[in-house]
C-alpha positions as CSV (number, residue, x, y, z in Angstrom):
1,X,0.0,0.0,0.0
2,X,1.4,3.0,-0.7
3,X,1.8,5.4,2.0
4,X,0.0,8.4,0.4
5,X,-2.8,6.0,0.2
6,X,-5.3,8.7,2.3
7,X,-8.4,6.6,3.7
8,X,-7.3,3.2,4.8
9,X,-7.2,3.8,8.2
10,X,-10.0,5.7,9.8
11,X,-12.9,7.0,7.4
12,X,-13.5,9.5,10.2
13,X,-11.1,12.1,11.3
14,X,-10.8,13.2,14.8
15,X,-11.4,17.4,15.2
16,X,-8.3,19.3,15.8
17,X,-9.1,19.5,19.3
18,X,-9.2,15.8,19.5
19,X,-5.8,15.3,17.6
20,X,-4.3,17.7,19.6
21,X,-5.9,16.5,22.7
22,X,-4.2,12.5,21.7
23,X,-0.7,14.7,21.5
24,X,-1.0,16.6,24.8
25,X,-0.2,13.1,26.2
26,X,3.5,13.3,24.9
27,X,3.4,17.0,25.9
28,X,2.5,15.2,29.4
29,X,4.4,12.0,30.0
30,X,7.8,13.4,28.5
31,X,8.9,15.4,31.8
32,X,9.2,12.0,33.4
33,X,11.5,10.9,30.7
34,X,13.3,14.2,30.3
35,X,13.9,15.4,34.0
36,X,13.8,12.1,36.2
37,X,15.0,9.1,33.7
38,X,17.7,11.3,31.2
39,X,18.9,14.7,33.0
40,X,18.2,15.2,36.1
41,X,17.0,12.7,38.5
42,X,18.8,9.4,37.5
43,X,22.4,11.8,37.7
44,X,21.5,12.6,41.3
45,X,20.2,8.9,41.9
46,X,23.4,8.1,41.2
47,X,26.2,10.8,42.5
48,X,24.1,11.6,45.5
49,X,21.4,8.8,46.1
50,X,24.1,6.0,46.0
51,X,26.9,8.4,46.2
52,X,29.4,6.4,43.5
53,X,28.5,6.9,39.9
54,X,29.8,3.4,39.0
55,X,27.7,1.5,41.1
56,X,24.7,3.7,40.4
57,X,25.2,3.5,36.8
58,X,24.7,-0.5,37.4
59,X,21.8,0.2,39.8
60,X,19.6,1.6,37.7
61,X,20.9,-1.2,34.7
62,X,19.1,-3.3,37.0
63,X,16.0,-1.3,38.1
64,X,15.5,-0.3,33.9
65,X,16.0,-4.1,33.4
66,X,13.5,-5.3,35.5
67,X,10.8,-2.7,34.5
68,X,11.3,-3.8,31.1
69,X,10.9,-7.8,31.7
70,X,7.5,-6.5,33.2
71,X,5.7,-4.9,30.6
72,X,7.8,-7.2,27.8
73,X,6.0,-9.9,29.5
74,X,2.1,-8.1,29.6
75,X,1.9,-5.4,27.4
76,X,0.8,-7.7,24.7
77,X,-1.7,-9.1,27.0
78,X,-3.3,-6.0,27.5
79,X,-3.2,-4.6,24.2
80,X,-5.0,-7.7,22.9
81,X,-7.3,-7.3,26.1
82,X,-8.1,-3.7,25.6
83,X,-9.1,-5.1,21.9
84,X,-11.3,-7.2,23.3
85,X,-12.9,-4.5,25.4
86,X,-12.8,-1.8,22.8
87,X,-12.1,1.2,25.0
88,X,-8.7,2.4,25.5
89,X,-9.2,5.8,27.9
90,X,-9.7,3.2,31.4
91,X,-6.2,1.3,30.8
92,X,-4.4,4.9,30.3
93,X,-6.5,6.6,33.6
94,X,-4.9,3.1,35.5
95,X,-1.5,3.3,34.2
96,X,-1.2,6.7,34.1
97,X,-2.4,7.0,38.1
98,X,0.1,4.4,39.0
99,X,2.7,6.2,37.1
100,X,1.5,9.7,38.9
101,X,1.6,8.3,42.5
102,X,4.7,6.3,41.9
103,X,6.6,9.2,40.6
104,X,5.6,11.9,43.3
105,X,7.2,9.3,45.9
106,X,10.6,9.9,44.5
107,X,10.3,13.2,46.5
108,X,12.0,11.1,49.8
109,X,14.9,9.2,47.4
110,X,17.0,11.4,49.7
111,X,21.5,11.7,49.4
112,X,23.3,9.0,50.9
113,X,20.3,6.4,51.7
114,X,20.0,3.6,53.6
115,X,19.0,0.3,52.3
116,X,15.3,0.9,53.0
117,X,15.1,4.1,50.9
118,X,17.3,3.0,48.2
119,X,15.0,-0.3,47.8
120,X,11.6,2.3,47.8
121,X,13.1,4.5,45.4
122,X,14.2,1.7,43.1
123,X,10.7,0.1,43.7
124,X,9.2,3.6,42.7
125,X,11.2,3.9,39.6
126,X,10.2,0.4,38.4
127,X,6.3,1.3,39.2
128,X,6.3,4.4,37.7
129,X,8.4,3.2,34.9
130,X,5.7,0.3,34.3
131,X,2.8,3.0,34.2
132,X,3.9,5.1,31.8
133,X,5.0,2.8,29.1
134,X,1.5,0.9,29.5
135,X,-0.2,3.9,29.0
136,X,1.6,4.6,26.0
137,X,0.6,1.1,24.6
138,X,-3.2,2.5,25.2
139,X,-2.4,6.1,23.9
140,X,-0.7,4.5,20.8
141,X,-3.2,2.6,19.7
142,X,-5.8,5.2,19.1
143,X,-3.8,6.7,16.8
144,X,-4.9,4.9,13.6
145,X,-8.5,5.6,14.1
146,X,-7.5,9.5,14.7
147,X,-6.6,10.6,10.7
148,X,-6.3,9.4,7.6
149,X,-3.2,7.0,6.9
150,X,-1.7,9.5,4.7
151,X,-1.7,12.5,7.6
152,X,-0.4,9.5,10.1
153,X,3.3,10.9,10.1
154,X,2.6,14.3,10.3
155,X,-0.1,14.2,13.6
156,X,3.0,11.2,15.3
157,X,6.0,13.8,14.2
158,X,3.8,16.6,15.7
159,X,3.0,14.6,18.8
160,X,6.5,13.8,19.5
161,X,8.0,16.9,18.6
162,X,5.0,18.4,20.8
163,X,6.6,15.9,23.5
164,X,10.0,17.4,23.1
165,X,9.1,21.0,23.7
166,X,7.2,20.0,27.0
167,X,10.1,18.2,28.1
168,X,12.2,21.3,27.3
169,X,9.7,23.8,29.5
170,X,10.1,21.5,32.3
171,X,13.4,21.3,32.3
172,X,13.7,25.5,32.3
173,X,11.4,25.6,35.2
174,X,13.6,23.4,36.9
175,X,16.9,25.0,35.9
176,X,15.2,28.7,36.5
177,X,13.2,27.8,39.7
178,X,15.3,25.4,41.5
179,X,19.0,25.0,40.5
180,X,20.3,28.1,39.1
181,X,18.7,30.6,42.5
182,X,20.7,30.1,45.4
183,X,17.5,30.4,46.9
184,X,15.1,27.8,45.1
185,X,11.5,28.4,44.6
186,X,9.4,27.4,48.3
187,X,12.1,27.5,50.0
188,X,13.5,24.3,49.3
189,X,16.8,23.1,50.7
190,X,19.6,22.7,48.2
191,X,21.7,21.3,51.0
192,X,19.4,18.1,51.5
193,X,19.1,17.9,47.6
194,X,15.5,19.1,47.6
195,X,16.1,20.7,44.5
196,X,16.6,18.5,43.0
197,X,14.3,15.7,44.8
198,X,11.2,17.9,43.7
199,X,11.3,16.2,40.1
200,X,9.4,13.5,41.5
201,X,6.2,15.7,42.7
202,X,6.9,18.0,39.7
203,X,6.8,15.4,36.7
204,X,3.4,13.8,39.1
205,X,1.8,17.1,38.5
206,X,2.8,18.1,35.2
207,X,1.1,14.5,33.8
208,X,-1.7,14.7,35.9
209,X,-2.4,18.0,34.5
210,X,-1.7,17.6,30.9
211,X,-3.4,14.6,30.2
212,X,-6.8,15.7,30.9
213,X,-6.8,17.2,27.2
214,X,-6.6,13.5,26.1
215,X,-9.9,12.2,28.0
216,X,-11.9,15.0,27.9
217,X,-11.4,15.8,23.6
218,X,-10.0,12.8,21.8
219,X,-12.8,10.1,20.9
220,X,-12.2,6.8,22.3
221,X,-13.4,3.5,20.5
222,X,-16.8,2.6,21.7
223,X,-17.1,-0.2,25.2
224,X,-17.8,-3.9,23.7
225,X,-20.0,-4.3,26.5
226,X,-17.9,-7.2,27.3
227,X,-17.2,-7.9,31.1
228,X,-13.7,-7.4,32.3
229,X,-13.3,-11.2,32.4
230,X,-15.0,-12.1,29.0
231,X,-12.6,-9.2,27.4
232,X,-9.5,-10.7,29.5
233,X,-10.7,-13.9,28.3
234,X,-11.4,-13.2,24.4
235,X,-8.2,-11.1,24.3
236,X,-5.9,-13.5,25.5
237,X,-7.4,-16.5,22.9
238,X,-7.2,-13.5,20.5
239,X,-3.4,-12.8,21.1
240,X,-2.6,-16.5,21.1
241,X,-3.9,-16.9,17.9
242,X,-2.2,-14.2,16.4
243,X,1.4,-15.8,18.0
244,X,0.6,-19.0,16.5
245,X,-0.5,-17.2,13.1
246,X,3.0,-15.0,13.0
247,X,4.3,-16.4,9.7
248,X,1.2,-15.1,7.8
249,X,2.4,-11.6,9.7
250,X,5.9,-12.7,8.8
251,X,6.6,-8.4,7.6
252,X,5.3,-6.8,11.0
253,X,6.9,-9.8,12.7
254,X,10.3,-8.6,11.3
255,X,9.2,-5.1,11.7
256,X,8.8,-5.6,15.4
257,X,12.3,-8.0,15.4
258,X,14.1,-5.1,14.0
259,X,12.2,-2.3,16.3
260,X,13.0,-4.6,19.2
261,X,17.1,-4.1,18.4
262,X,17.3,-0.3,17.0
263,X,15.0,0.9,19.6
264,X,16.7,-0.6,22.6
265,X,20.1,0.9,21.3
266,X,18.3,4.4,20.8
267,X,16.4,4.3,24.4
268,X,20.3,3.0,26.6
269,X,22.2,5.7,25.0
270,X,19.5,8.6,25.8
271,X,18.5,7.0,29.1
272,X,22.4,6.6,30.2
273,X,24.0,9.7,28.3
274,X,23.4,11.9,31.0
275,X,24.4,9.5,33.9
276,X,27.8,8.7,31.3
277,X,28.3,12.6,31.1
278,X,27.8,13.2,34.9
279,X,30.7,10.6,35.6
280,X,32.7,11.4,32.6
281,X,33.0,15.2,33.4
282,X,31.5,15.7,37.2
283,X,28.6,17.8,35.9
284,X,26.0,19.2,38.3
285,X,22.5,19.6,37.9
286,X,23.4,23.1,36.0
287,X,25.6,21.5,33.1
288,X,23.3,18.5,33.2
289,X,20.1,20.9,32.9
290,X,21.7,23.0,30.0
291,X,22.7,20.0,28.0
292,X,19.2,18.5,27.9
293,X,17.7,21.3,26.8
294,X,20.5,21.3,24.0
295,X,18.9,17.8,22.8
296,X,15.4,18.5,23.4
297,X,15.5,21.6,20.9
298,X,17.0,19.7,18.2
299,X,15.0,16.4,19.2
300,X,11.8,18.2,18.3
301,X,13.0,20.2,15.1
302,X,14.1,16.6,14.1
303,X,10.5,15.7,15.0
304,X,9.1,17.9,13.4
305,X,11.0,17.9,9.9
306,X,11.0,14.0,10.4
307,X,7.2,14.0,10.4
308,X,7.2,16.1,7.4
309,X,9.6,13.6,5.5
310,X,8.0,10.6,7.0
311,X,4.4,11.2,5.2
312,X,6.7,12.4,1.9
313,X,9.4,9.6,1.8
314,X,7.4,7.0,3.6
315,X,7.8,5.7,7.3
316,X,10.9,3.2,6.1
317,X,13.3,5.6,4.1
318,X,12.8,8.1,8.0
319,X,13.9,5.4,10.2
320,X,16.7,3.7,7.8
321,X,18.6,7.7,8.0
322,X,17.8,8.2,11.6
323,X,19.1,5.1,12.4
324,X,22.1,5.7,10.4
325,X,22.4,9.1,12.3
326,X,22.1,7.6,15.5
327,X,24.8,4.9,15.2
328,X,27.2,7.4,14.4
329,X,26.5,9.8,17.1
330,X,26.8,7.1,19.6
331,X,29.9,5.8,17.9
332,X,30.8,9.3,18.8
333,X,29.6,9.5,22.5
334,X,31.3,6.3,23.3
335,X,34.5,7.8,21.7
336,X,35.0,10.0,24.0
337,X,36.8,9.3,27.8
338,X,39.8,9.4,29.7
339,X,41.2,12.5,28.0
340,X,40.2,11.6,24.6
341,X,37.7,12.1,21.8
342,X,37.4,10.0,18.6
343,X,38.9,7.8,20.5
344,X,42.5,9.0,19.9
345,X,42.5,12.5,20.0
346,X,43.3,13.9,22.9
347,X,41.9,17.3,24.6
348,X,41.6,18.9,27.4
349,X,38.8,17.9,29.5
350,X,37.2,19.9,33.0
351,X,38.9,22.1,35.4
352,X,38.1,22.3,39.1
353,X,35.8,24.5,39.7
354,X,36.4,25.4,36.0
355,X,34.3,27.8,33.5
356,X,30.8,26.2,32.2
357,X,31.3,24.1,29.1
358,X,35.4,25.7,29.1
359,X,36.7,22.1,28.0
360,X,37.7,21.1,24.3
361,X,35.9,17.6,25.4
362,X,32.8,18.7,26.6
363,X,31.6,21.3,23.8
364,X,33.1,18.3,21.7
365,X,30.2,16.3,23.3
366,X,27.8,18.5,23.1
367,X,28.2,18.4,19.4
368,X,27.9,15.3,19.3
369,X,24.8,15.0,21.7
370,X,23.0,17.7,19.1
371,X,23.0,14.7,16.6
372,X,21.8,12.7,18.9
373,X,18.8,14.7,19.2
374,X,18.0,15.5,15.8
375,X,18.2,11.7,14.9
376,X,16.3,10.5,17.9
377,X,12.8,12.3,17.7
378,X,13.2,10.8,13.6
379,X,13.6,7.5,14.6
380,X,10.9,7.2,17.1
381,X,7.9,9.6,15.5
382,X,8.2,7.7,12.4
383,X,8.6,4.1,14.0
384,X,4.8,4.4,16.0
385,X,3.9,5.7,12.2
386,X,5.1,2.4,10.5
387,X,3.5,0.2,12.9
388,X,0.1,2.2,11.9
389,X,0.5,1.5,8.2
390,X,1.1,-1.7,8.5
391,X,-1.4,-3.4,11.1
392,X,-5.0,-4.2,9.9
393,X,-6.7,-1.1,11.8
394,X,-9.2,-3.8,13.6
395,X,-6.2,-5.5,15.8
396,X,-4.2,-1.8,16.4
397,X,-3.7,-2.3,20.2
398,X,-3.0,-6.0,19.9
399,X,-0.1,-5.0,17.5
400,X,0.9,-1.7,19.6
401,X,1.2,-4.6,22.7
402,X,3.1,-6.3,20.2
403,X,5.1,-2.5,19.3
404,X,5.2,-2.4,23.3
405,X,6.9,-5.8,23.3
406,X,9.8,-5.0,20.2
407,X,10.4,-1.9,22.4
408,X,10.9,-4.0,25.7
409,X,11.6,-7.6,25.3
410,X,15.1,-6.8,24.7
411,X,14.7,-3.4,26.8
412,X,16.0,-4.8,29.5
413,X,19.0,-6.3,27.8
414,X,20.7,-3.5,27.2
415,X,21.0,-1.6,30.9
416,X,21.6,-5.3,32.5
417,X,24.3,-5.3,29.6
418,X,25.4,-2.0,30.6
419,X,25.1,-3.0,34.7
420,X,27.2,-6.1,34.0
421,X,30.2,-4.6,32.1
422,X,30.3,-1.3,34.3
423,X,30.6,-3.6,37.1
424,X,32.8,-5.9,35.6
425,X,35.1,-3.7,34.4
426,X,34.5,-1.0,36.7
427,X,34.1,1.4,33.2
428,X,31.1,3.6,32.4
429,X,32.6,3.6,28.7
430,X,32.7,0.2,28.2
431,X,29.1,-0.2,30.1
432,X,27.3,2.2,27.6
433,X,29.0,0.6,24.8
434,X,26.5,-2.2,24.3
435,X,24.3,0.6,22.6
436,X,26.1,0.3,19.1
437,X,25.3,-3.7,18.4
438,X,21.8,-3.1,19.1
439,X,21.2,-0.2,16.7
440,X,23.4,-1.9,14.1
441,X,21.5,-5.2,14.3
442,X,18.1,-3.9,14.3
443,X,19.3,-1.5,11.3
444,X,20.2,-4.8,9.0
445,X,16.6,-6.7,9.9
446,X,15.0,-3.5,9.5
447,X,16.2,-3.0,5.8
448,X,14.3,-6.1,5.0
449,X,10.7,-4.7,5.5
450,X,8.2,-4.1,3.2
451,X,5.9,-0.7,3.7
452,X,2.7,-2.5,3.3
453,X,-0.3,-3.1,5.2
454,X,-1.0,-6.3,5.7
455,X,-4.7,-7.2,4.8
456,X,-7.6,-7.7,7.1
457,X,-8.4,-10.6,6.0
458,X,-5.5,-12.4,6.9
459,X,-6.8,-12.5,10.9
């Protein structure tokens, strides 16, 4: 099918307010990823939480690794569940509330804890980590019956890209409210690390907030009128029948094989760069702060211009360059350490107490961190946009499950591959390097699939 094909999809199109309402949810959940999972929070977790970045580095491998084993294992489930039961807003009011509560609590992960509160803040990171990705499997999967397939790009670019820029205005209010004053916003404590502690209760409110645009404008499918059990029941037979069935969904079978690689690869380096960069050149929540928002601006022009090229060049011509992109700036982000960048040229790396960003090495990062960004918010806008021209429109959140599963099954491979080796070796460099065979591998499978929807009547 070709992807300028306008009406497969929905024969209906969402108002504006609708569409815009289904991409206030990135605007909402992407201050959890930006300010507690990438820039600021999992940094402190690990200087000041556990107090040595090596060992936090492999602490929250673990924690990342066993979030991901949990919704690998059900997120397929309850895609083909939600199928069943034909409405998608209750499974993202659930998910999202667990993810709200279990976020907030982060507010007592307090500097140099004991074994009780290191063991509730890892069990709030897994929690909240579970929540949010399952409502995104929900969220996702409305998506096809919101626009036309040949406006599917451009609504996913603008969503992400949308996403992006809400990360970015969080992170400001945090740089501008709590770490740059020496006085921060309610009188918080920078002493006891309440600055940077009130990300937890921050994120909470931010998505509790921003996601009522979602439920109160964009249409939902209409209730089966099935009981919870009968849907959990038909679901389930549904799902398994559509295992045993892969080989006549051999293309979105490779699809989600390739996905499952490339987006592993893209998620450790953006979830660890920050963590890398804290131990690599000892910055604070200040250089940590600036150089998020540095990637979030170019993440969502790349958004943006990617959703643009997606509906123009098609879904698979987006992800094949921002996957290219990608492995070369993490080739580069691995290359540089201990004095070096490129993996042989040396420069000059931090000063005590030193000029922001004075260092050869870290404006040298920074560069390369740009392209990160640019080739990031590509690669995953126009990935949720293949999966949409591909699956029959009838089994969208059983497939998005599936999408759910390629993004997690070997999610938590990568920061358990990163744990190991950091511990092993006792090197962040070598931990993070892992990144680079995933996004290779899942760039060969991925050059083998067709951009095709697969027909209806093959279910």
């Amino acid at each position: 099918m070709s992807v300028q094909a306008a009406d497969a999809v929905g024969a209906s199109e969402a108002s504006a307010a609708g569409k815009f309402g289904w991409a206030m949810f990135d605007w909402a959940n992407q201050p959890y990823f930006t300010i507690i999972t990438t820039f600021i929070f999992a940094p402190y977790f690990t200087s000041a939480v556990v107090g040595d970045a090596v060992q936090g580095q492999a602490l929250w491998g673990y924690t990342q690794a066993a979030a991901g084993v949990t919704i690998a294992l059900l997120a397929p489930f309850l895609g083909a569940i939600a199928d069943a039961g034909g409405a998608r807003k209750p499974w993202i009011f659930v998910f999202s509330a667990l993810c709200i509560v279990a976020t907030f609590a982060l507010w007592w992960a307090v500097p140099g804890a004991d074994a009780g509160v290191l063991a509730f803040t890892l069990a709030a990171i897994v929690l909240a980590t579970i929540g949010i990705e399952f409502a995104t499997v929900f969220n996702n999967a409305m998506l096809p019956n919101l626009v036309p397939d040949g406006r599917i790009g451009r609504l996913s670019g603008f969503a992400w890209g949308l996403g992006y820029l809400g990360g970015l205005v969080s992170l400001f209010i945090v740089l501008l409210g709590f770490s740059f004053p020496e006085q921060p916003l309610f009188g918080l404590d920078k002493l006891t690390h309440e600055h940077d502690r009130i990300v937890g209760p921050l994120s909470a409110i931010w998505f509790a907030v921003f996601v009522i645009p979602m439920f109160v404008w964009t249409p939902d499918r209409a209730g089966s009128g099935l009981g919870a059990v009968e849907a959990a029941r038909r679901g389930v037979a549904t799902l398994l029948g559509t295992l045993r069935a892969l080989p006549r969904y051999r293309n979105i079978a490779l699809y989600l094989v390739a996905r499952m690689f490339y987006y592993d690869g893209q998620t450790a380096i953006f979830a660890f760069g920050g963590i890398y960069a804290a131990g690599l050149f000892g910055w604070g929540t200040t250089q940590l702060g600036i150089f998020g928002i540095v990637i979030l601006v170019f993440a969502a022009v790349g958004c943006f211009v990617g959703g643009w090229l997606d509906d123009k060049l098609g879904s698979k011509t987006t992800i094949v360059l921002a996957v290219l992109g990608l492995i070369l700036s993490a080739l580069g982000v691995v290359s540089v350490g201990d004095g070096k960048v490129f993996f042989f040229l040396e420069v000059g790396m931090p000063e005590p107490d030193g000029a922001l960003f004075a260092s050869t090495g870290e404006r040298i990062f920074m560069v390369i961190s740009v392209l990160l960004g640019i080739f990031g918010g590509p690669a995953q806008a126009a990935s949720r946009t293949m999966l949409a021209r591909l699956a029959p429109p009838e089994m969208s959140g059983e497939f998005f499950g599936l999408y759910a599963l390629s993004g997690k099954a070997t999610a938590f491979m990568a920061p358990l591959a990163i744990g190991i080796l950091t511990d092993t070796f006792e090197s962040q460099r070598i931990g993070i390097s892992v990144v680079l065979p995933f996004l290779v591998l899942g760039l060969i499978l991925f050059v083998g699939v067709k951009e095709e929807r697969t027909p209806s009547a093959e279910h």
